[in-house]
Residue, then its C-alpha position, 0 to 999 in steps of 0.5 A: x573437944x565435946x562432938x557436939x561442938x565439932x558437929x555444929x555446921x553438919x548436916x547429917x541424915x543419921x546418927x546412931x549408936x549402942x546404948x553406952x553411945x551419949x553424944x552430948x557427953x562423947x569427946x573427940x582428942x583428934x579428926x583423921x581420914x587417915x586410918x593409921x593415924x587413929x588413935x584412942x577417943x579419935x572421929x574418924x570420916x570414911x572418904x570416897x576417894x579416887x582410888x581408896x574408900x575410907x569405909x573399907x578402913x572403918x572396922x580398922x579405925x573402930x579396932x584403934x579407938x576411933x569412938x565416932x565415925x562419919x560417913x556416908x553409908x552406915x556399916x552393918x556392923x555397929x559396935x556399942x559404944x561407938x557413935x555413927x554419923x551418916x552424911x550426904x558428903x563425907x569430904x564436906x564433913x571433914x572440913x567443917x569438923x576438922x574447922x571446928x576441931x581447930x577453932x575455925x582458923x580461917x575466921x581469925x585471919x584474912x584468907x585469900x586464895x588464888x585459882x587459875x591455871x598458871x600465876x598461882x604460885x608467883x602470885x601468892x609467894x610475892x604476896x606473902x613476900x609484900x606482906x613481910x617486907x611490910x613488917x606484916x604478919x602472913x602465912x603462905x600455902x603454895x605449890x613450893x612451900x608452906x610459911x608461917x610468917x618467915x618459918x618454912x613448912x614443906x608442902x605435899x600438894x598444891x592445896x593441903x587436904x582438909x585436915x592438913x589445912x586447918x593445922x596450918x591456918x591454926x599455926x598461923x593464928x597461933x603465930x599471929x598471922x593476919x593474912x595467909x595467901x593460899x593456892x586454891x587447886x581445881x582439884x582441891x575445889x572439887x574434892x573439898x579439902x577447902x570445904x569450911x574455910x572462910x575467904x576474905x578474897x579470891x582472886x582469878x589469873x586465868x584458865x587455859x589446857x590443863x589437868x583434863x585426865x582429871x576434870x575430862x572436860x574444859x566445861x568442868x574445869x571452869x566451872x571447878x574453879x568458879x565454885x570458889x567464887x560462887x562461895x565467897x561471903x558478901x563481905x569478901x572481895x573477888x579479883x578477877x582478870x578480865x583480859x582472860x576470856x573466863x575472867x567475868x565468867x568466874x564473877x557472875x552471881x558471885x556475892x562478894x565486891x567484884x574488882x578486876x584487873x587487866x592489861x588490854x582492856x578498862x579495869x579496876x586496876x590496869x597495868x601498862x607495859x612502859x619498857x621492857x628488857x631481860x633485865x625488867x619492865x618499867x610498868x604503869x599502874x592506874x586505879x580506879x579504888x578510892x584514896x588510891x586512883x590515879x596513875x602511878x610507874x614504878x619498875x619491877x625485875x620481873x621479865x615477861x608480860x604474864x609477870x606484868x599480869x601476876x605483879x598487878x594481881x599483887x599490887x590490886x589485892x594488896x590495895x583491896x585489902x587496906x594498903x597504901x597504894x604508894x607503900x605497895x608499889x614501893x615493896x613491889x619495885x623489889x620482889x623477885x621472882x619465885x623459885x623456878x619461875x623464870x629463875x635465871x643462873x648466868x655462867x660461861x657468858x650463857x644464860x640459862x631459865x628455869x621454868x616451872x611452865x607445864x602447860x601449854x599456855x605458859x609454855x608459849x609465853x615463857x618462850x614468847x617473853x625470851x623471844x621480845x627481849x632476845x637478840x638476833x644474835x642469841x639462840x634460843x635452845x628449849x628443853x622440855x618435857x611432859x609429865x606421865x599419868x597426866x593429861x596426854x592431850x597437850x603433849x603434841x601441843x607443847x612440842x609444836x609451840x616449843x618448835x615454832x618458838x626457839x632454834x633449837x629444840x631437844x625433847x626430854x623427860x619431865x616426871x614420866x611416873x607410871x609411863x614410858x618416857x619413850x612413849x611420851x616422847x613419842x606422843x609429843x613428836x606427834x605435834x611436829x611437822x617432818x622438818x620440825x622432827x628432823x631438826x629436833x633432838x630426842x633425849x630421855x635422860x633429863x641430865x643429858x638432855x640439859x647437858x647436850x643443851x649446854x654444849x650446843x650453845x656459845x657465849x650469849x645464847x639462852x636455854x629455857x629448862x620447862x617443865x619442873x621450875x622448883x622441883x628437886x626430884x623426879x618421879x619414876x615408876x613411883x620413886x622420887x629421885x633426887x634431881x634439880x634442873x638448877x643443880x643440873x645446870x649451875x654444875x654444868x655452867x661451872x657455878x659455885x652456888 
């Protein structure tokens, strides 16, 4: 491809060369930050990352074959024949070449990306799921996987890096998708791997304690996730739950049509829980849209009031994009839930749940959605754990909420990374009270941890796996064990599959 074209969207401050250097006549065979990815004829964009700079690779890349480099500061070395581009953002740089090396992938499809703290995942797998059930054509970009209609490619990140990104959304042109449904990261919004990419709609789930190591602040953190909104087209739509205090926060001065949904309060689409029991809940849906007002009751076996918040984030997009109402509520009184979210494996009369819940807040309403549906005779045993080189404040958090919510507790590793599983176990200890800690069982060892849990329960009790949901490692001292909270627990409970 001509660097003319991938250029096109860039703004750069200098471009310079040798005298064999033609811009209009340069052709670019692929776009890389990844130096050891470099070959012949390759545009190479230095990154300032967290821990690498890309300028460092710079001479790396020339020695491949890199013949255009961009970056943000020019080297004092500028070999001839090789063009120089000097830009004020090198990541913004990335997405808008790596667009245009791709053909703009996101303008040939309907893009709709999710951000949030928590309901992400669930949100765009049962999107996608929808979409297929529909006999629609649909990509997915989530946590657990990537699809290209119904052909699975693994993931790496919540939100692929720029690169990455565009290959997948031209995979899903090629394959003819018309939606893709996509986790957007506040990671991803601040470092820019969507920078380029054209939203057709966003939706909003809501913002709770999370990731700090990495934003510092709440104030920074609300306001990564508000740049999506900030950045939609006029012509997209932006769907936002306003029962969460940051839900009309994330919409103001946003361009595109601005629709919500709720459960508590007046909304463009609102959820009322009927019923509810472990088996799930009978929910009414009335709209306020055009051709699709009115009430409507459907049944959903998805447990627990934050599903009632993700099936209605589903249900309001689905209409939002064109759908009719009738045939969503039909394919939605099907969906199941996602790998790992609130997974249930039922053996020896004992039911165990595995969930994903890593924060604070969907911790607590994990255990809160057991404890509405429950018996007086069932005990409740929590495992859980937190995940070392992240954010240590909510640590004590998660340990007192897990204490003042089940009858048994036994704290565990989750992922411990770089740190000390003892030390993180320390930390959480932190959050209870004397009686809580005498009552609490301390266990590093993530499989003995879920084997002691089974052993203290009886017929009809429930146990709670948090922490990992969909995870089939564990992370220790930068090595990735194979281990499945599911696994653990089905060979545990005796069950075959």
């Amino acid at each position: 491809m001509k660097l003319t074209e991938i250029l096109k969207g860039i703004e750069y401050k200098a471009f310079c060369g040798g005298k064999a250097c033609k811009a209009e006549s340069c052709e670019v065979t692929a776009v890389t930050f990844d130096s050891r990815k470099v070959e012949e004829g390759t545009l190479f964009v230095a990154q300032k990352g967290v821990h690498v700079d890309g300028h460092s690779y710079i001479r790396t890349a020339i020695e491949k074959g890199a013949s255009v480099i961009v970056c943000q500061d020019l080297p004092a070395e500028q070999p001839d024949g090789v063009v120089f581009i000097q830009v004020e953002n090198s990541d913004i740089a990335l997405g808008i070449a790596t667009g245009n090396f791709y053909g703009n992938p996101s303008h040939k499809l309907q893009l709709v990306g999710i951000t949030g703290t928590n309901g992400k995942t669930t949100t765009v797998t049962l999107l996608h799921r929808m979409m297929r059930e529909m006999g629609v054509k649909a990509g997915l970009i989530s946590t657990i996987v990537n699809r290209i209609n119904d052909e699975e490619v693994a993931a790496t990140h919540t939100t692929p890096d720029a690169v990455e990104l565009n290959r997948l959304l031209s995979k899903m042109v090629e394959g003819s998708c018309e939606y893709c449904f996509m986790e957007v990261s506040s990671h991803a919004i601040v470092q820019n791997r969507i920078a380029g990419l054209r939203f057709a709609g966003a939706i909003f789930s809501n913002i709770t304690h999370d990731h700090l190591d990495f934003h510092k602040t709440m104030a920074n953190y609300i306001a990564a996730k508000k740049a999506l909104f900030d950045n939609l087209p006029e012509e997209a739509f932006a769907l936002t739950n306003i029962d969460d205090k940051n839900g009309r926060v994330m919409v103001q001065n946003c361009k595109a049509r601005v629709k919500s949904y709720s459960l508590q309060t007046v909304a463009d689409f609102r959820c009322k829980i009927l019923e509810s029991s472990i088996h799930g809940q009978h929910l009414e849906m009335s709209c306020n849209i055009g051709a699709a007002s009115g009430r409507k009751e459907y049944w959903t076996p998805l447990v627990g009031r934050f599903n009632a918040y993700n099936i209605t984030a589903i249900t309001a997009t689905a209409v939002l994009c064109g759908f009719d109402i009738d045939e969503v509520l039909r394919v939605a009184s099907k969906l199941t839930a996602a790998p790992g979210r609130f997974q249930y494996i039922h053996g020896n009369g004992i039911t165990a749940i595995v969930d994903y819940a890593h924060t604070p807040d969907a911790l607590q309403n994990v255990i809160e959605t057991i404890n509405e549906v429950r018996t007086t005779a069932q005990n409740l045993t929590v495992v859980v754990g937190c995940g070392g080189d992240r954010d240590p404040l909510k640590r004590p958090i998660m340990a007192q909420i897990a204490a003042e919510r089940c009858d048994h507790l036994i704290l565990t590793s989750d992922n411990p990374r770089t740190e000390n599983p003892e030390s993180i176990l320390d930390q959480m200890e932190a959050g209870l009270t004397a009686e809580q800690r005498s009552n609490a069982v301390r266990i590093s060892d993530r499989r003995q941890a879920i084997r002691t849990a089974v052993m203290m329960s009886r017929e009809g009790d429930i146990i709670l796996i948090a922490g990992k949901g969909h995870e089939p490692y564990q992370e220790i001292n930068g090595v990735r064990h194979h281990f499945d909270d599911r696994e653990e627990v089905r060979k545990l409970l005796k069950i075959d599959n």
